[in-house]
N, C-alpha and C positions, 0 to 999 in steps of 0.2 A: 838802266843798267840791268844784264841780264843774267842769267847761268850761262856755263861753254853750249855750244854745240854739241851733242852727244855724237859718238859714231856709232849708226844703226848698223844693224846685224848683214844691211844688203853691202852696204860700203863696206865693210869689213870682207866680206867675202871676194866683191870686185876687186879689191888690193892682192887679195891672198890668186886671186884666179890671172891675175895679171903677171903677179910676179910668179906663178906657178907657168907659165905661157914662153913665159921669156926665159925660164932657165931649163925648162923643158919642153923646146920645141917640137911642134907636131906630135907632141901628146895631152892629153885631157886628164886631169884627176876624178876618179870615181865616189870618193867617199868625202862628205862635210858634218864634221863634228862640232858644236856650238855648246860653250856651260856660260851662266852668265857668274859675274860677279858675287859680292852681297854687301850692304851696309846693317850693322849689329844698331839695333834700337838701346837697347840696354840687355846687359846681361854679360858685363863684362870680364874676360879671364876667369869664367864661369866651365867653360864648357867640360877641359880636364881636371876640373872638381866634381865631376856628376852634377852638376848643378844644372839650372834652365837659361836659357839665351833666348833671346827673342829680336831675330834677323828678318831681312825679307832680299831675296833675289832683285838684283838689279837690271835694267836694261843693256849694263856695258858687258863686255865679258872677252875669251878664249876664244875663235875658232881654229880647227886644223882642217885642213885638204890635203889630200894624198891619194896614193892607190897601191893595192897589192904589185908587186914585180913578179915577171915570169924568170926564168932560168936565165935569160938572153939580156935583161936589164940588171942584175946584180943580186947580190946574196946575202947584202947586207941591210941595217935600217938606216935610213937615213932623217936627221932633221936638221929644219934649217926654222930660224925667227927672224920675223922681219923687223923687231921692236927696237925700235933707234934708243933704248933707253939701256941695252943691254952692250957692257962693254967689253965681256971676252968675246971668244970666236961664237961669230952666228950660227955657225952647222958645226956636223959632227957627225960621225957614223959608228953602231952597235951591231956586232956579229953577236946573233942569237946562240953560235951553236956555243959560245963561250959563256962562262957563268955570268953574269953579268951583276957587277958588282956597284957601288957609288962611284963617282965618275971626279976626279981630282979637277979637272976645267975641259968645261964651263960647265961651273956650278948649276946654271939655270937647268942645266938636261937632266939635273935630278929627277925636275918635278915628273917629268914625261916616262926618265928610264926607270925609276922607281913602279910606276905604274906599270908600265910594259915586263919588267922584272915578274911584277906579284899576278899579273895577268895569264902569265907564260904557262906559272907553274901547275896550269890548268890542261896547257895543250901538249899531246904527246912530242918528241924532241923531231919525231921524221914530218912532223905535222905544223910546223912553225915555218909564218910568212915571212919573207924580206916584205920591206916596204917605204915611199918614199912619204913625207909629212911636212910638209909648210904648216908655220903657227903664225897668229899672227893676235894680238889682242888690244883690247881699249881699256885696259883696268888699268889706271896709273898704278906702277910697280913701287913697293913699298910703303904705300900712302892707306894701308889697313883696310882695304877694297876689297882685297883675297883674290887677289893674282895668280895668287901659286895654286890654293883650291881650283880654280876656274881652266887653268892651265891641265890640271890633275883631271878634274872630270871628262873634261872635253878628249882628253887622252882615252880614257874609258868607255867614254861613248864610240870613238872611232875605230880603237881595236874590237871591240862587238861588232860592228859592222865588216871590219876586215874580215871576220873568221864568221858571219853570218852565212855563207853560201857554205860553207866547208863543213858546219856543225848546226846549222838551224839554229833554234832557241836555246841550246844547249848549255850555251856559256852567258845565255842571257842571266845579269843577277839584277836584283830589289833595285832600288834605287837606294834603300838604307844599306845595302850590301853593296855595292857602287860607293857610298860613301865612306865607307868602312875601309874598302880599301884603299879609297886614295888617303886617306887619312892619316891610314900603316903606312902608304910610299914616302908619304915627310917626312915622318918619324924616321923610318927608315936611312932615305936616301937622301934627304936633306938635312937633316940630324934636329929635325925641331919638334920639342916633344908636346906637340899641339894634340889640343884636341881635337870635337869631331865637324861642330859646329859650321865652319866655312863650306867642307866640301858635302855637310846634311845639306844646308841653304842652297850649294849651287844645284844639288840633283833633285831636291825636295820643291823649291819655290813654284809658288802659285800669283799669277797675276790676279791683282786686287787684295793680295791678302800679304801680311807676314805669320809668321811661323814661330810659334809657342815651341822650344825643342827639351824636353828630357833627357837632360845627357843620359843619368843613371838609366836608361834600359832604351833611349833610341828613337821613342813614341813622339809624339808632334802632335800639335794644335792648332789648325788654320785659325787665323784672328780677319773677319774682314776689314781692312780698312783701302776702302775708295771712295775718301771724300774728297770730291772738285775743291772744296773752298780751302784745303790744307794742304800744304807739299814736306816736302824731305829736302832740306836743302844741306848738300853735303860741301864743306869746306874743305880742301888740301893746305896744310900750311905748307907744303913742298920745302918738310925737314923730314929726311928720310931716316927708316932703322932698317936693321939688319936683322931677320925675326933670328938667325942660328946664333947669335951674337950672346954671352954668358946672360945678362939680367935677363933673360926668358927664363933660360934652363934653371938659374940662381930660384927664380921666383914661382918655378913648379914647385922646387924642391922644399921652398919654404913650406907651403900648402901643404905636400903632403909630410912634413913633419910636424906639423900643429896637427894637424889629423891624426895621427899616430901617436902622441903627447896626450891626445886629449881621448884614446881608448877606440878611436876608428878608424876606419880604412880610407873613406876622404870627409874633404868639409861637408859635403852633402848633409853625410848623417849628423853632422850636429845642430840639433834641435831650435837654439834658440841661443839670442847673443850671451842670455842668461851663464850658458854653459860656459860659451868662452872665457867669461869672464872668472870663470870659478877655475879655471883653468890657466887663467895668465900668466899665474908666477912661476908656471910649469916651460916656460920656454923663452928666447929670445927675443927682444922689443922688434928685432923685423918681422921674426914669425907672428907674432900676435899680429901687428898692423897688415900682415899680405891673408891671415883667416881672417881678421876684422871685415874688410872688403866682401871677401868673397861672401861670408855667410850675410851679411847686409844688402848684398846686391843678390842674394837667391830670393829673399825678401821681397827686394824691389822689382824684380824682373815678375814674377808672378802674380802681384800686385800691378804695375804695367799694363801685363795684357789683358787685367779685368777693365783697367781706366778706356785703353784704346779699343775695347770692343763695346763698351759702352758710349763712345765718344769722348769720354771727360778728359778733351786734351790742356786742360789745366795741373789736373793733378798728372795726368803721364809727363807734365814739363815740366811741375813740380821734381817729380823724382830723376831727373835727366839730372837737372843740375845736383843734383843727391848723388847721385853715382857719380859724375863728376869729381867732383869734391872727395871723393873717398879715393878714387883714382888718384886724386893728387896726394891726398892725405895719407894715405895708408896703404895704397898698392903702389906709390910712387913712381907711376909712368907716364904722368903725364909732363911737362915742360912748358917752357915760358911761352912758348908759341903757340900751342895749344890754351893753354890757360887766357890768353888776349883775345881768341878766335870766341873764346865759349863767353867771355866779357863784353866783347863789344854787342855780339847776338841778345842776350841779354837786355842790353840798353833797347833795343827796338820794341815799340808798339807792335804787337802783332805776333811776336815768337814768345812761344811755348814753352819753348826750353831746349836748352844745347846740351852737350856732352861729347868728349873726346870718343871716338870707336877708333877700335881693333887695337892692337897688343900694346901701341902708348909710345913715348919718346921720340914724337912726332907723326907725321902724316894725318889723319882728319877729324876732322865735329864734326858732326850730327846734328842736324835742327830742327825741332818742329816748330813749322811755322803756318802763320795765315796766308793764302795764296797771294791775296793784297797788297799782303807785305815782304813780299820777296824780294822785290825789285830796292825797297830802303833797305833790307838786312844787309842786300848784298854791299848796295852804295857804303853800308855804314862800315860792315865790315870791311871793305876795299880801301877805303879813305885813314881808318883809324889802325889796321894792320899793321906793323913794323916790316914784315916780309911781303913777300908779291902770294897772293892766293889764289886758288883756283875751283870755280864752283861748280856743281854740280844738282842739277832737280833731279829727284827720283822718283819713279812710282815703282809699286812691288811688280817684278817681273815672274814669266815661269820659268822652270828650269831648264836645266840640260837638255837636248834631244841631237838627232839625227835632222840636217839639213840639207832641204834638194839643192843641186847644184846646177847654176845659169847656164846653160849650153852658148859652144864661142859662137859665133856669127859665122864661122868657116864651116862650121857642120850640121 
């Protein structure tokens, strides 16, 4: 018994180039924008605390195709997703010369107009492209992958290239300024007050390695890890959340009022569990349990990437199941179906240690496990499961870029 099939970056493209062929005959898209994914190791609900995360880019991800328009093909933007998972309208078109504001439906074109939005306000107004964009991606959507990040970047990558001939390296930014903004298009446009962490991973990752991140100032730590004898074995319980949905926002807010209770501006700056504690009676039994997490899991994630850069993947599965547990206990996001997924992995010879990633209340574990032992985690967890799961192996990928595009057989 295996992991899925991944969809590599060529398929993904052939989908997007077919279905660009067929709804725009006798034309060719110019420009391929590709962000990949990421799964969080630990460091969870960390990142809008200033605190550290420690992700690595995936192999699945975003891509978009398109091409600037002249005067003679339209004046407007156009995008369309081919992602059968998305139930309002698949396209949609954005007149630049109008302010462009958050978009009532389909939601999903937040992630894209948000970007194109914070993009703009760089290019002068007689200076702004029409243009058309197929999207198309492999990240199961809502399954704590970062769909929406990957969606985001890839967006960023593509308008650089749209306006690359027009401006040179002009509007080229960082890749931590790249992340920055699609970060602000969430917040923004999709109303989710995340932090930076998804769309650092999708523009920052390094194949072989994941990535130590610094919320409080930006900075990053390559960590190598590519060992053959170890995998990432990611679990979907395909029970989805909604990230704009109130417990997100509920449970920023708790964060940053135990920060403010306790005399700082976030949990970063508190020192040690010591503090909290001398500070308990000063606030609410939620707030204390949603700082409890975070400052323990700053702890743990920093801690982490000394284990996995030394190898000691005992103690890095040691603290999976630690963060786990605190997610269930005290940031209260995790669920029944999560909580079976990270149990039954557990029971197997060979893993490491599990833990729930991304925002919680469904969608995926995390596992590290022995390569040997993939094929029993998976059996185990398939068989003892209550819901239908879906797996995934991961090795650390690289990030975001600009990708050539297959020329048709007709030209």
């Amino acid at each position: 018994m295996s992991a899925e099939k991944l969809t590599t970056v060529e398929e993904l493209q052939a989908k997007l180039l077919d279905a660009y062929r067929k709804e725009f005959s006798n034309d060719e898209p110019t420009i391929c924008a590709f962000a990949p994914g990421r799964v969080n190791l630990i460091g969870e609900h960390s990142d809008y605390n200033d605190c550290f995360v420690f992700p690595m880019a995936t192999p699945i991800g975003t891509m978009i195709i398109g091409k600037g328009l002249d005067e003679t093909e339209g004046e407007k933007c156009y995008f369309r997703t081919l992602s059968e998972d998305i139930k309002e309208s698949k396209s949609f078109e954005i007149d630049q010369k109008e302010k462009i504001t958050p978009l009532e439906s389909p939601k999903w074109g937040n992630y894209v107009v948000g970007v194109l939005a914070l993009f703009l306000e760089r290019i002068k107004p007689n200076k702004k492209r029409p243009f058309r964009a197929l999207i198309a991606t492999s990240v199961p959507i809502g399954g704590g992958l970062s769909s929406s990040a990957s969606i985001e970047v890839s967006m960023g990558i593509f308008l650089e290239l749209l306006y690359k001939d027009q401006y040179a390296n002009d509007l080229q930014l960082s890749k931590v300024e790249m992340a920055l903004l699609c970060c602000k298009a969430e917040q923004d446009f999709a109303n989710v007050p995340c932090g930076v962490m998804d769309q650092y991973t999708s523009c920052m990752g390094k194949a072989g390695h994941a990535i130590l991140v610094d919320c409080h100032d930006n900075t990053s730590k390559l960590i190598k890890f590519d060992d053959k004898d170890t995998c990432i074995l990611v679990t979907n319980s395909n029970v989805k959340h909604e990230l704009s949905s109130g417990t997100f926002a509920e449970n920023v807010q708790h964060c940053q009022d135990a920060a403010k209770l306790l005399g700082h501006k976030t949990l970063r700056d508190v020192s040690t569990m010591e503090e909290l504690e001398e500070g308990r009676n000063k606030m609410p039994a939620a707030t204390y349990r949603r700082a409890h997490h975070v400052i323990s899991e700053r702890i743990r994630t920093e801690a982490g990437a000394k284990f996995l850069e030394n190898g000691d993947y005992d103690e890095f599965g040691r603290i999976m199941y630690e963060s786990h547990e605190s997610l269930r206990k005290y940031f209260e996001v995790s669920c029944e179906e999560l909580d079976q997924l990270v149990e039954l992995a557990r029971g197997v010879d060979g893993v490491y240690g599990s833990r729930m990633t991304g925002a919680g209340n469904g969608g995926c574990t995390v596992t590290l496990v022995k390569k040997d032992s993939l094929k029993k985690c998976i059996e185990t967890i398939k068989n003892g499961y209550k819901g239908k799961a879906s797996f995934y192996e991961f090795e650390p990928c690289d990030g975001a870029r600009p990708m050539d595009l297959k020329k048709s057989n007709n030209n």
